[in-house]
N, C-alpha and C positions, 0 to 999 in steps of 0.2 A: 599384380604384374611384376614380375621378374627383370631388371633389367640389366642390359648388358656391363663388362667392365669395358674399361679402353687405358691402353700402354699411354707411358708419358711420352715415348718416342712416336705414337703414330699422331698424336695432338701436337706436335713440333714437325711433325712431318708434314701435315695439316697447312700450318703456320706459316710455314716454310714457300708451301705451292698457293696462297691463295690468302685474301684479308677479311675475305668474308663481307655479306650484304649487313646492313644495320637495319632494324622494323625501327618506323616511328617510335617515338617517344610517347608516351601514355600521363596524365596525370596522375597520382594513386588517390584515390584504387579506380580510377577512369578505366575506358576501355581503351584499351592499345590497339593497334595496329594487328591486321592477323601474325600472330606467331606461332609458335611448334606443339606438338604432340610428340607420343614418344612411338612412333611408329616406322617402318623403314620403307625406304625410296629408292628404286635404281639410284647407283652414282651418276653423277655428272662433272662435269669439268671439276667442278671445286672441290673431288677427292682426289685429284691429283698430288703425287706425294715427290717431295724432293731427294735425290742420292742421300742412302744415308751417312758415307763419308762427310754430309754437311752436318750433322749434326752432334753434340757432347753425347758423350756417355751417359744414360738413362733408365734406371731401371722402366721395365717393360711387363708390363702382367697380362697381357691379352691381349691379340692383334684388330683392330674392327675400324672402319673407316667413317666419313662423315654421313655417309648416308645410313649411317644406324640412329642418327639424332638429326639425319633432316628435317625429318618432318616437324620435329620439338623446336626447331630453329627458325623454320621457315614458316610452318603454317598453321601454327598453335593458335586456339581462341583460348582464351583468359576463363575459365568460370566464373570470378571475382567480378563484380561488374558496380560503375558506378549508382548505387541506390537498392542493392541487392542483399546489403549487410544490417547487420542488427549491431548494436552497441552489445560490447563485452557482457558488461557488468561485475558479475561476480566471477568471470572467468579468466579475467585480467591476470591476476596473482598464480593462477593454477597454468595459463597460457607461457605467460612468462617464464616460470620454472620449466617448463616442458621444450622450449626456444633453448634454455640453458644448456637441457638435458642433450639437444640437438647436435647444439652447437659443441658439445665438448666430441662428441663423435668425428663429425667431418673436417673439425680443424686440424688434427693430423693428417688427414689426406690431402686436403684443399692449402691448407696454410703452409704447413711443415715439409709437403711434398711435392705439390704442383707447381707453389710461387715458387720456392726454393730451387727446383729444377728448372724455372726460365730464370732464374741469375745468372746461369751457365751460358744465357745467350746474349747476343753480342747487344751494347746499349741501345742502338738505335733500330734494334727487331721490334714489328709491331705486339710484340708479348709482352715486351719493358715498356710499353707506353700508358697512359692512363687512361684504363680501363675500367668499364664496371658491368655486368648481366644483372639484370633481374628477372630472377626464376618466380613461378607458379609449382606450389608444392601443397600434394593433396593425397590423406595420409588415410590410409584402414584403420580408426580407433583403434580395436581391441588389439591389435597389433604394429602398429605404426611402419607399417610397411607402404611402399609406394604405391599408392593408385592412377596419378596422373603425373606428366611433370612437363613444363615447358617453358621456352622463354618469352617473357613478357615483354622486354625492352632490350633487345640484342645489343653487346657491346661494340661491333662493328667488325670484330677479330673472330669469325668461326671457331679456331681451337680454342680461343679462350672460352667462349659460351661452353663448349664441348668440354671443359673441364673441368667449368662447375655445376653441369648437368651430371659429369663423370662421379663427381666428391660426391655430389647429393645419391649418387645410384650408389656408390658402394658403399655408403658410412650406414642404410638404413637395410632392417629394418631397425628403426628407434624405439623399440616396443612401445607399452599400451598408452595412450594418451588418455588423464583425466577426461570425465564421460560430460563432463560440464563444458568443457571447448570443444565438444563436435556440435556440429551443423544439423539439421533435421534428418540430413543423410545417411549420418550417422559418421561423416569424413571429417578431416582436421584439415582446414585451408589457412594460407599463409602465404605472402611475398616475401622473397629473401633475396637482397642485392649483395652481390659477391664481387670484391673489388683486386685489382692485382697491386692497390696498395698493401704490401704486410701491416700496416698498421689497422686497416678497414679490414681488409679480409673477407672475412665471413662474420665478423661482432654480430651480434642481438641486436647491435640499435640499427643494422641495417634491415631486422628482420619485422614484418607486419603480420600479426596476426590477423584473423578474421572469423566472422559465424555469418554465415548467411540465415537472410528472412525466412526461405523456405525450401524445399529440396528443389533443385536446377533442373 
């Protein structure tokens, strides 16, 4: 699946009109709360967007509103489920490099772009607050291109979910992922909590790998 980009101005614009639903809280790797798929929904209210005289100056790549990642937001089920995983093993050290390999991709987008561009907003926007998403991220082996993506535990702020759904859709594909951390599916599964502290970010030690027991 191909998935879309989205501007830093329309996820501020996002911001701007609306704070977004938060899904229960999940234990990891429990099962959460229904959350998102990467599928699109008529708008509703909460793609209402604010004058853009309200907003800094932003670079902008692509116009697309919330209801291109509603569904990812709102009524995503988890694949990852409590009692569904197998222990690593030997896929641990090959997993990890592969998280590294990720990580160096979307942290220019996500860390260097996204955070960076809500500094421009005012201290007490719900964008500067303390924030975290935790994404479901599930990857084509031979290619490490996106197959599923959704949020597991919404941070509470729409645009913010929406722009680490955003980081994760343009940094990949990740190419090929050692053939030892897919799943029997043949797919690479992972949680990755995305925080708008710069110091947390998108790091590796927020990210969890995973193999499932048997194909879903």
């Amino acid at each position: 699946m191909i998935l879309p980009r989205h501007g830093f101005a329309t996820l501020l614009l996002l911001a701007s009109a609306c704070s977004g639903a938060a899904s229960p809280a999940m234990p990891e790797p429990s099962p959460p709360s229904p959350t998102p798929t990467v599928t699109s929904t008529p708008p509703g209210p909460d793609a209402a967007t604010a004058p853009p005289s309200a907003l800094p100056a932003l670079p902008a790549r692509s116009r697309a509103g919330f209801s291109k990642w509603r569904a990812a937001i709102e009524n995503y089920q988890p694949v990852v489920q409590l009692g569904n995983t197998a222990p690593l093993g030997e896929a641990r050290v090959p997993f990890a490099l592969y998280l590294n390999h990720i990580h160096n991709r979307i942290h220019p987008i996500f860390a260097e772009e996204f955070l960076r561009a809500f500094d421009s907003l005012p201290p007490d926007h719900p964008l500067n607050q303390d924030l975290s998403t935790l994404l479901e991220i599930v990857l084509e082996q031979p290619t490490g291109q996106l197959l599923r993506m959704g949020v597991v535990r919404s941070s509470g702020v729409a645009a913010f979910d929406i722009a680490a759904l955003n980081a994760m859709a343009r940094a990949q594909p990740f190419g090929a992922a050692p053939e030892v951390i897919a799943s029997p599916d043949g797919r690479v599964y992972l949680h990755w909590e995305l925080h708008r502290d710069p110091v947390d970010a998108c790091t590796t030690r927020n990210a969890r790998p995973y193999i499932l027991k048997s194909v879903p």
